[in-house]
VONUGU-551557 format. One record per residue (C-alpha): z, y, x; residue in three letters. Coordinates in Angstrom, 2 decimals, always signed. Layout:
// VONUGU-551557
+---------+---------+---------+-----+
:      up :   north :    east :  aa :
+---------+---------+---------+-----+
:       Z :       Y :       X : ALA :
...
+---------+---------+---------+-----+
END
This chain:
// VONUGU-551557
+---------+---------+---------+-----+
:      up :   north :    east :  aa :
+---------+---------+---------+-----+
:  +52.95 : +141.24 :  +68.99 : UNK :
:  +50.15 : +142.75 :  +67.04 : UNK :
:  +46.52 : +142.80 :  +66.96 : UNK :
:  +45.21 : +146.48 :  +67.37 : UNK :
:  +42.54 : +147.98 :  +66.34 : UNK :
:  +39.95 : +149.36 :  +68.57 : UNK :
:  +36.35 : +151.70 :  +67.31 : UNK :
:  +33.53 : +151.70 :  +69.56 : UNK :
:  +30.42 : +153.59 :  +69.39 : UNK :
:  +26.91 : +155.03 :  +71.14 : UNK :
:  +26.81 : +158.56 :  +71.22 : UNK :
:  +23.39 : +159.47 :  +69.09 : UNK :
:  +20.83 : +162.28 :  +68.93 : UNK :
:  +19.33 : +160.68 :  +71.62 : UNK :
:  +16.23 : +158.18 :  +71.97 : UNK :
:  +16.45 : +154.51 :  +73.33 : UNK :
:  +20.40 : +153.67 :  +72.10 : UNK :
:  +18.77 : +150.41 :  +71.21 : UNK :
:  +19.32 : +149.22 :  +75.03 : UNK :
:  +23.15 : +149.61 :  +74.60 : UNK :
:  +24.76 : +146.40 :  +73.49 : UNK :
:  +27.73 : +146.09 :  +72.37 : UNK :
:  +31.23 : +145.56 :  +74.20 : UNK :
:  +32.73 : +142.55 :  +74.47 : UNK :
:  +35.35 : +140.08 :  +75.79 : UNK :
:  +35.57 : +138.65 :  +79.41 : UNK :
:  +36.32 : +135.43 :  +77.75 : UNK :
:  +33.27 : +134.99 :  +75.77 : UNK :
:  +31.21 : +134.03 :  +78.47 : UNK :
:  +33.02 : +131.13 :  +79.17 : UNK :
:  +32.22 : +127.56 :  +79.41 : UNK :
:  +33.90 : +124.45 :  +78.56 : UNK :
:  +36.63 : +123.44 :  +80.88 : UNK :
:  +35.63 : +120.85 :  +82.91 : UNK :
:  +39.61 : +119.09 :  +82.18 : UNK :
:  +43.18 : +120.35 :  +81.06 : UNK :
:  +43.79 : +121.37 :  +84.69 : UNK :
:  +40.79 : +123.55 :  +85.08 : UNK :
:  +40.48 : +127.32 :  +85.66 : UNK :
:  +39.45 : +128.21 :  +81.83 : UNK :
:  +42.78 : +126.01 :  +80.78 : UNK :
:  +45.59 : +128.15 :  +83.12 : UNK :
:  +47.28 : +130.43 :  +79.99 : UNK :
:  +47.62 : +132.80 :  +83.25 : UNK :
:  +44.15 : +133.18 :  +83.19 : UNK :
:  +43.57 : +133.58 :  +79.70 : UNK :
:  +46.06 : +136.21 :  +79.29 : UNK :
:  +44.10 : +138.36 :  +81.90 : UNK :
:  +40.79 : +137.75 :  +81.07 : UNK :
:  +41.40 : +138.25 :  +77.37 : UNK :
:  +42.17 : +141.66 :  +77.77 : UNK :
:  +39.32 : +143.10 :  +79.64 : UNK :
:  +35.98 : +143.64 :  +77.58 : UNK :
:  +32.81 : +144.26 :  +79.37 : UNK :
:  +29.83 : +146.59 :  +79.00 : UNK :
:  +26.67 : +145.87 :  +79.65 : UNK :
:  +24.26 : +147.36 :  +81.97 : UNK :
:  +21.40 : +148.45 :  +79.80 : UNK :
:  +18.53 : +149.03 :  +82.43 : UNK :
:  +17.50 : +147.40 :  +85.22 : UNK :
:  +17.90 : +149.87 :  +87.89 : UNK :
:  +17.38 : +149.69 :  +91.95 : UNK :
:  +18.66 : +152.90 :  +93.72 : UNK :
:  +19.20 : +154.21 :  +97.34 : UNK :
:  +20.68 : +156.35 :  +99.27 : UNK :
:  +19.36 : +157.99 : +102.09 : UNK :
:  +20.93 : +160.90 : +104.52 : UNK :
:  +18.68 : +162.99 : +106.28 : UNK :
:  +20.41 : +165.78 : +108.46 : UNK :
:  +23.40 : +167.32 : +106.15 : UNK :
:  +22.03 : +166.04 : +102.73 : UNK :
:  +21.77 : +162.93 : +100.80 : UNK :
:  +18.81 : +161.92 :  +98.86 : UNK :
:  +18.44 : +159.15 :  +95.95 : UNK :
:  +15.51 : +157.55 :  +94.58 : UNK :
:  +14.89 : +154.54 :  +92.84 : UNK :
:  +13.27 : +151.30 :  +94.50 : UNK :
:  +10.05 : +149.82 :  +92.54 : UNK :
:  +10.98 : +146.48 :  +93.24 : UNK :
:  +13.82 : +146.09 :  +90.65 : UNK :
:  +13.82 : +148.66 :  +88.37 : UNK :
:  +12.51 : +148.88 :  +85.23 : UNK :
:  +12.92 : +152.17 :  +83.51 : UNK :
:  +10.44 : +155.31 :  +83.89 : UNK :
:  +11.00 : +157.85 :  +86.40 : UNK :
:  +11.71 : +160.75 :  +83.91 : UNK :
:  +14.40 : +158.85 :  +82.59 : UNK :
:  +16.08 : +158.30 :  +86.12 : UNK :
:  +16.13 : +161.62 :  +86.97 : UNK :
:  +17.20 : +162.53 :  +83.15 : UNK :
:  +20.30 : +160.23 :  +83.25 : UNK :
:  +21.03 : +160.27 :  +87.28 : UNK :
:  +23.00 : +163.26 :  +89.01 : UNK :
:  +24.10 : +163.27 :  +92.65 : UNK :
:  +27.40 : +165.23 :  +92.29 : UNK :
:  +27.58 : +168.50 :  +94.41 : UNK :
:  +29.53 : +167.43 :  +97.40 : UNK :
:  +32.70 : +169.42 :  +96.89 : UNK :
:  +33.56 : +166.97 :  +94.10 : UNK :
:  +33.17 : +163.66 :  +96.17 : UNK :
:  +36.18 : +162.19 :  +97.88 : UNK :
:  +34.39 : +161.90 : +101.41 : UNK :
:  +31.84 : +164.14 : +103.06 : UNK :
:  +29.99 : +160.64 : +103.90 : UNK :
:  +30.27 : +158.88 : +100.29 : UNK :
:  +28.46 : +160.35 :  +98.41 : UNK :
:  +29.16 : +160.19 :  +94.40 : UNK :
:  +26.24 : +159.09 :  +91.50 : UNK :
:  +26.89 : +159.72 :  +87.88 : UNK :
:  +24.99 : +157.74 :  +85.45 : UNK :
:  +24.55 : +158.73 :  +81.94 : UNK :
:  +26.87 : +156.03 :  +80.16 : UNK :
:  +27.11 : +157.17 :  +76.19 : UNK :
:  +29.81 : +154.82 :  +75.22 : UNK :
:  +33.11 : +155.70 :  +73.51 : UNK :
:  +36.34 : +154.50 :  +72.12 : UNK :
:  +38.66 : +155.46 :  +69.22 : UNK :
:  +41.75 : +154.37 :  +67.69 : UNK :
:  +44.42 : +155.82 :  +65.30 : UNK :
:  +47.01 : +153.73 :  +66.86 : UNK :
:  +48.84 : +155.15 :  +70.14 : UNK :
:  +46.30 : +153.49 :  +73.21 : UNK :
:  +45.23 : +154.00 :  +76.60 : UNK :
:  +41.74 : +153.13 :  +78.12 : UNK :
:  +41.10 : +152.02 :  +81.86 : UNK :
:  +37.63 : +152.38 :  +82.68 : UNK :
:  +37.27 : +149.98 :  +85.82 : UNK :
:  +34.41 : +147.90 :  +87.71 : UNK :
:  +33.47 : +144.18 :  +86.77 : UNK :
:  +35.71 : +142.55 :  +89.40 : UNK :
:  +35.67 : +139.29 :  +87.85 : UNK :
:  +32.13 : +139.27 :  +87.87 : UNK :
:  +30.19 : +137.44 :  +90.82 : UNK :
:  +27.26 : +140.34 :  +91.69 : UNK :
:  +29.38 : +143.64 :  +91.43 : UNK :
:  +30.79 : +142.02 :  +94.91 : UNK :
:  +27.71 : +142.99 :  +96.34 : UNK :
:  +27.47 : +146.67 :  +95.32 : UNK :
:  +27.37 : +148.97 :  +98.18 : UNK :
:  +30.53 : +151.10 :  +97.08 : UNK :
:  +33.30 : +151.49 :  +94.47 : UNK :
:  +33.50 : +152.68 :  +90.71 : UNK :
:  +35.19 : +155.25 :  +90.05 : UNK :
:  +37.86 : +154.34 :  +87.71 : UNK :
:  +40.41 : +156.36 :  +85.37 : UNK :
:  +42.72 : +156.01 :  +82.57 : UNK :
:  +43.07 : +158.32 :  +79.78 : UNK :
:  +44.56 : +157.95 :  +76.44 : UNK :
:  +41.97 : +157.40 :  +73.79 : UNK :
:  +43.66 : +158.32 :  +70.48 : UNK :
:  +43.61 : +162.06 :  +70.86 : UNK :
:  +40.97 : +162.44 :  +73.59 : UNK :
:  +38.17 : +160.10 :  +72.64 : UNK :
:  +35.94 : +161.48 :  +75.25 : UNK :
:  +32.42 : +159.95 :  +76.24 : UNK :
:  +32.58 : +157.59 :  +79.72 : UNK :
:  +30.99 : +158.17 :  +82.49 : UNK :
:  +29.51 : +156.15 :  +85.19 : UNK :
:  +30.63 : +157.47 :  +88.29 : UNK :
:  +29.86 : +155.29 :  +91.56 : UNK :
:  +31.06 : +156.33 :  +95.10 : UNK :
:  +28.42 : +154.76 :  +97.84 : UNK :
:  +30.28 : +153.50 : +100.98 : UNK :
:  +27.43 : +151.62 : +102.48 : UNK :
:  +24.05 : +153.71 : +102.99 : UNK :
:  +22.08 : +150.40 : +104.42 : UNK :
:  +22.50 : +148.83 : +101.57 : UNK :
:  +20.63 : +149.39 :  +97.67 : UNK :
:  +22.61 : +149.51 :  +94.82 : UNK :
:  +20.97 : +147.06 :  +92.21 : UNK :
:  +22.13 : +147.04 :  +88.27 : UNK :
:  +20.91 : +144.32 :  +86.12 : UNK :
:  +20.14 : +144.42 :  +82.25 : UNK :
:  +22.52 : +142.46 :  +80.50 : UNK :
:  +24.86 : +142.33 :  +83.54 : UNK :
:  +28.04 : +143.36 :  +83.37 : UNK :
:  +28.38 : +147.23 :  +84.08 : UNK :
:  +32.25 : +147.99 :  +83.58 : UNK :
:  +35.37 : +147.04 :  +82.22 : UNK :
:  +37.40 : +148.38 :  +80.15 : UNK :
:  +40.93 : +147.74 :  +79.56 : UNK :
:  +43.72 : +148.86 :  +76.69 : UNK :
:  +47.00 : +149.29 :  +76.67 : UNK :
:  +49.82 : +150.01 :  +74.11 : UNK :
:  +53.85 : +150.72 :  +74.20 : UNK :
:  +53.82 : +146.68 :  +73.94 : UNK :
:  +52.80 : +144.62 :  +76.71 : UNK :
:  +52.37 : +141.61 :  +74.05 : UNK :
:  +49.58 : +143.96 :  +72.25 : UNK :
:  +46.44 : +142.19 :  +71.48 : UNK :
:  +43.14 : +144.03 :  +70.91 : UNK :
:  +40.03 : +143.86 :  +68.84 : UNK :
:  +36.92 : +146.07 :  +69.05 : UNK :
:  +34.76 : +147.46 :  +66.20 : UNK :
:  +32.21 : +149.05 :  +66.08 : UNK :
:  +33.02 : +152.67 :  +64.68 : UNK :
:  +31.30 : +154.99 :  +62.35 : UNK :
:  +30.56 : +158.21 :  +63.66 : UNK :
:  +31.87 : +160.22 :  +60.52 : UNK :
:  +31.70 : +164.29 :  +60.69 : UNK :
:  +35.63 : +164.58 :  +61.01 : UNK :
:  +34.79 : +162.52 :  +64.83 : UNK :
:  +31.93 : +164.38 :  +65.59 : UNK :
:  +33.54 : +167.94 :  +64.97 : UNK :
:  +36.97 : +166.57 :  +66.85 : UNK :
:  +34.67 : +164.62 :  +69.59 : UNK :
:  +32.79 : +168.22 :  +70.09 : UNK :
:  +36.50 : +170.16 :  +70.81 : UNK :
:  +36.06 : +168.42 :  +74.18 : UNK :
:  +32.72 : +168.97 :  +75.48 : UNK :
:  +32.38 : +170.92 :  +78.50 : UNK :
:  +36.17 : +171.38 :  +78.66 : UNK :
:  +35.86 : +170.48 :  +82.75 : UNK :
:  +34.06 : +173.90 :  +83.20 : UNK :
:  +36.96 : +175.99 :  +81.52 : UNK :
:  +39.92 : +174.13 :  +83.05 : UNK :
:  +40.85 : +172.14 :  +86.04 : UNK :
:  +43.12 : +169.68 :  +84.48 : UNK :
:  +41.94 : +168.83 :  +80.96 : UNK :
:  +44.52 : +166.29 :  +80.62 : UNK :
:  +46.86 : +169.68 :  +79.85 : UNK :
:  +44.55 : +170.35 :  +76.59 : UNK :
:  +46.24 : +167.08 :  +75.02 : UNK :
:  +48.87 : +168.41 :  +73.12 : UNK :
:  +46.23 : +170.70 :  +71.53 : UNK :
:  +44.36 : +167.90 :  +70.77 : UNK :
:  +46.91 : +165.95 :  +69.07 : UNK :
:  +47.86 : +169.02 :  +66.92 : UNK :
:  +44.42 : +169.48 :  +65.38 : UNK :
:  +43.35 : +165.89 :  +65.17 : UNK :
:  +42.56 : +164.72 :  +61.50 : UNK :
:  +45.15 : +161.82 :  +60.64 : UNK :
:  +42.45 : +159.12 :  +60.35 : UNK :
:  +39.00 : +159.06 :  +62.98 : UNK :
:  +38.49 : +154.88 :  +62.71 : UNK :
:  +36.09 : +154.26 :  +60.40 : UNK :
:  +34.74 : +151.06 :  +60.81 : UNK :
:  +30.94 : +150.75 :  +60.31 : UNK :
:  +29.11 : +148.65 :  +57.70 : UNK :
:  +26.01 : +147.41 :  +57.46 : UNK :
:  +24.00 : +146.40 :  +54.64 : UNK :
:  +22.89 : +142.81 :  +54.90 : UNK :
+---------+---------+---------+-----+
END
């Protein structure tokens, strides 16, 4: 078993990254166990929650759905959200329809800036806050997807799929947003997040794979390339000076 090394990081160029916080374990949320037979003290437990780290929801946002004859319309509620209108409609798309899953779900992508990078061989599993008590009440499902993160660093996205039209979909600052989960060629891998430092050898690799969707269907088959031209070492961990 090792410990391995994980970079994360805020895309910049953009204003406002100062409302993204920083990733962190399921585990560090929790409270003292109660005795030696309570939930926090089952190793079962620990093992699971230990491995998912959770983002943050940076905004407070209240959104809804509304379908009037063919088409589908989203706007945000007042009551609940806190973030200016340009923004919404700066960081919000409602995917074209030939992309959802359903003709009657329609999918939501919200502008989510995070990435992850690693020099060792790892996997990332973007997937929705299960463990957490008000993502029960969202009215659909995130959608999820795994994608190996040492030669395809790509920026996440939010993607949501709304099931249930009578009901708002509410996102709270500080909440959690998503999960993310690692894996290695050992089960027995532990993980530890950084935060990364977005040298020019990242950025120029990290810019190989924008807009890649819009030349090919399957970008997963650009990998190989990928791991070809990527520089030897992208993990840079970032200092500050204190």
């Amino acid at each position: 078993m090792s410990v391995k090394k994980i970079g994360w990081l805020i895309e910049d160029g953009q204003p406002g990254n100062f409302i993204y916080n920083e990733p962190n374990p399921v585990t560090i949320n929790k409270k003292k166990p109660l005795s030696n037979m309570a939930v926090q003290a089952c190793p079962a437990v620990n093992q699971v929650e230990s491995r998912y780290f959770e983002v943050p929801c940076p905004f407070d946002l209240r959104l809804r759905c509304e379908k009037k004859d063919t088409n589908f319309e989203i706007y945000s509620v007042p009551e609940g959200t806190r973030i200016d209108e340009e923004l919404i409609k700066r960081n919000l798309n409602l995917m074209p329809k030939d992309s959802w899953r359903n003709e009657d779900r329609p999918v939501i992508q919200i502008e989510c800036p995070y990435a992850f990078i690693t020099d060792e061989d790892i996997y990332l599993t973007q997937l929705p806050p299960f463990l957490n008590f008000n993502s029960n009440y969202w009215p659909g499902t995130l959608i999820s997807g795994r994608f190996n993160i040492t030669n395809w660093p790509r920026t996440l996205s939010w993607a949501f799929e709304w099931h249930d039209l009578s009901q708002d979909l509410i996102l709270k600052r500080n909440k959690p947003w998503f999960y993310v989960f690692f894996e290695s060629n050992n089960p027995e891998d532990n993980y530890k997040l950084v935060e990364a430092e977005y040298t020019d050898d990242l950025r120029k690799f990290k810019n190989s794979m924008l807009q890649t969707p819009r030349y090919v269907s399957n970008t997963f088959s650009l990998f190989k390339t990928a791991k070809n031209r990527r520089p030897k070492k992208l993990l840079v961990e970032k200092k500050y000076d204190r």
